[in-house]
N, C-alpha and C positions, 0 to 999 in steps of 0.2 A: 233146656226147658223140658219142662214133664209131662210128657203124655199122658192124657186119660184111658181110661180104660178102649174106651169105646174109641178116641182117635187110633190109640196103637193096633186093635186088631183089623179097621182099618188101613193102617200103612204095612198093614202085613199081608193083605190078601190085592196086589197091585195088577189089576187088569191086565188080561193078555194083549197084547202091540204096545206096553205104553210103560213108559219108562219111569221108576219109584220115584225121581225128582217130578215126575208132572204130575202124578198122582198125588205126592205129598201138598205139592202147591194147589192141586185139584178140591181135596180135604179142607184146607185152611182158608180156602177162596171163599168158597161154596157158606163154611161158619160164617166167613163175614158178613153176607149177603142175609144169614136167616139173622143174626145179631143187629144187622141193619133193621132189616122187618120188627122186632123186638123192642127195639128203640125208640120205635117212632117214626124212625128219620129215612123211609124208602118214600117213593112219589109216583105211586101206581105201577108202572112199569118204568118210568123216565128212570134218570141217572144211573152212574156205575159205577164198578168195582172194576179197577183188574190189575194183572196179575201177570209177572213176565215167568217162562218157565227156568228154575235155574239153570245153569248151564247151557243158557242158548240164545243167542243173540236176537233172535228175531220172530219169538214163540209167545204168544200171549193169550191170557185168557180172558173172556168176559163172560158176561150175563146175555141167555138167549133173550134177544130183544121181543116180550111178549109173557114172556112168565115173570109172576110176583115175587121178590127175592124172599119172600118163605119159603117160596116152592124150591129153590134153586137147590140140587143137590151136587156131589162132587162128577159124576158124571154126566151130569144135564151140560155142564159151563161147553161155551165153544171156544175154540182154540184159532187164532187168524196169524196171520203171518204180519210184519210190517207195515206193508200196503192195507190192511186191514182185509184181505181176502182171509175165507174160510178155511181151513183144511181137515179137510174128512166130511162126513156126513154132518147135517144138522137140522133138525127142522123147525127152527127158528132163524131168522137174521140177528145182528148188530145193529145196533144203533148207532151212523155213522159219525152223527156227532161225540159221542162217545170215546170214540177210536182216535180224531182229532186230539184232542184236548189230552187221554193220558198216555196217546204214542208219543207228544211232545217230552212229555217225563221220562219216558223207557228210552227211547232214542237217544236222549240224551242225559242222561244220570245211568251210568249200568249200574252203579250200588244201588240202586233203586230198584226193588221187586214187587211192591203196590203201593198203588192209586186209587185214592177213595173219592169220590165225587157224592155233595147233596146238596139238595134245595128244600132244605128245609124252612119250617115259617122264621126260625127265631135268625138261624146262619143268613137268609136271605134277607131278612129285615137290614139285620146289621149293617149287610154287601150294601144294600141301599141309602144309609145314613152318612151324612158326606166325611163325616168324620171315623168313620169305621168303629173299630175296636175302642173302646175306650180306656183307658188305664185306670179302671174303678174298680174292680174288685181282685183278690186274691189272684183270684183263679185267669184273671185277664195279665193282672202283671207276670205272671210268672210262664206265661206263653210269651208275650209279645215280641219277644226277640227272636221268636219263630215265623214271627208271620210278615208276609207281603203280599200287594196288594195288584189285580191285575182288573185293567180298563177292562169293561163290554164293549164286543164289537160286533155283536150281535149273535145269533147260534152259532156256535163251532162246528162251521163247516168247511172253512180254508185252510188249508195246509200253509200258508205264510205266518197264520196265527201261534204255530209251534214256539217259534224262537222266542216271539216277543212273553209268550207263558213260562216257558222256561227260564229266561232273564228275571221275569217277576218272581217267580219262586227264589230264584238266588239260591243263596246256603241253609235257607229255610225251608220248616217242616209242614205248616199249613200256609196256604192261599186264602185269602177273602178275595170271590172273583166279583169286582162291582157288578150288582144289578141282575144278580145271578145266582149268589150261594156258596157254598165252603169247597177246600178241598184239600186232602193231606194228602201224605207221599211218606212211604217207610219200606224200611231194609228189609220187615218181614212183616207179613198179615198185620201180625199185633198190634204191630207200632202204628202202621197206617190207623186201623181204629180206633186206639187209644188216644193218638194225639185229634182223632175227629171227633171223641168224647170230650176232650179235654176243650175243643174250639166251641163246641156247642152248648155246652154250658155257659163257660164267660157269655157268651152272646145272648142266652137266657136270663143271668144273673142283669148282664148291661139291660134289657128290655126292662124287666121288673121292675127296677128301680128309675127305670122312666117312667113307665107306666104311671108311678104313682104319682105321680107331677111336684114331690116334695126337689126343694134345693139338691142338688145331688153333693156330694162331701165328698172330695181326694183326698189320698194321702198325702203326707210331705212330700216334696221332692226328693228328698232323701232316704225317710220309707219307699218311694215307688223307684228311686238307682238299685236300692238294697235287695229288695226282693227280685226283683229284673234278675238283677246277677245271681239271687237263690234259685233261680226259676232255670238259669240255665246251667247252672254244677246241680241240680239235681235230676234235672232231666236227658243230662249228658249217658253216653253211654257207660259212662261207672259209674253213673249215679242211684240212690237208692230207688227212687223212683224211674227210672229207663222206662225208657216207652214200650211196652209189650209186655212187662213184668205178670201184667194182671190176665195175660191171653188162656193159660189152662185154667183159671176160676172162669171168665168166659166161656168157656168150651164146657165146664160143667155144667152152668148156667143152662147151657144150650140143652144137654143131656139130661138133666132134670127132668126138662119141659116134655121131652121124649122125641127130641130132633132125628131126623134122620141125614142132615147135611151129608154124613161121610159113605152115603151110597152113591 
């Protein structure tokens, strides 16, 4: 993948005590969180990002609980160990529900290096509708074999709650958590956000076309098996579309605007 200008000299000037895998993971974290901002889809200080450090079993990053994820730069992120205890300075907390819900995915998925968490109106609408995702538009068929679906059991504050979020998630890319909001999981930054671009729209496209209170129109059965299975050889990882493909136009996106994330 190709670095922009302004990432690479970034991962070239890597803070002293800290090692160039956490810093790089520190850079790409921090994008997602101003890219979140950007989108629409942050929710004052609530929800999160994060981020396991690679090469390390028990290293993770998140969002100091208190600053707005515009603000979030690559050195602001705090760094907690498993239990979700701090290590090093900070001066902000966690958000302990937070730590719950995406230490279930790290703890257990180690191919797994982020977790995106939102509540947004359109993704939380949908989490509310008993029938979920609906298989209506393009953009829904061709996720839906990514997603599963996990009960509310209220704020994610039990550590018993891990297992049964992880079983939900399965061999899939996004979550719809009922009553709650979205939430994806990917091998690298990109992926995570892309495939929460990708949930968020269907969920928009689905609202819209309730909204207007006309008959809604499926495809054939046939059209919606056909695409399902385009949906997953293209988003596979050889596929043209992979999930993260679009992460350095993002990242320029970001640079444009005159971001400062990769401080």
């Amino acid at each position: 993948m190709t670095a922009t200008p302004a990432r690479q000299k970034a991962l070239g000037t890597v803070p002293d005590g800290m090692t160039k895998d956490e810093w790089q993971m520190r850079v790409d974290l921090a994008a997602c969180y101003q890219l979140t901002a950007k989108y629409g889809w942050s929710h004052m200080t609530g929800t999160h990002i994060s981020a396991r450090i690679p090469n390390t079993d028990d290293h993770f990053l998140l969002n100091p609980y208190g600053m707005f994820f515009e603000e979030i730069t690559a050195s602001s992120l705090i760094k907690v160990d498993k239990q979700g205890n701090i290590l090093g300075g900070a001066d902000y907390p966690i958000n302990p529900a937070g730590f719950i819900i995406h230490s279930a995915v790290h703890m257990s998925m180690p191919n797994i290096l982020c977790v995106m968490h939102t509540h947004t109106p359109a993704g939380t609408a949908v989490s509310c509708l008993d029938e979920g995702l609906l298989p209506l538009s393009q953009n829904a068929l061709t996720i839906l074999d990514f997603v599963g679906y996990h009960d509310y059991e209220g704020p994610a504050l039990r550590e018993d709650e891990r297992d049964r979020i992880v079983d939900d998630i399965g061999d899939g890319r996004i979550a719809i958590l009922r009553n709650h909001g979205l939430l994806t999981i990917g091998e690298t930054v990109g992926e995570a956000f892309t495939w929460m671009w990708r949930a968020e729209m269907a969920c928009k496209m689905q609202l819209e076309a309730q909204a207007s209170g006309a008959k809604l129109r499926f495809a054939s059965k046939e059209a919606q098996d056909y695409t399902r299975a385009q949906g997953r050889r293209i988003y596979s990882r050889d596929g043209f579309a992979k999930p993260g493909h679009e992460w350095p136009a993002l990242l320029r996106q970001l640079e444009r605007a005159g971001s400062n994330y990769y401080t």
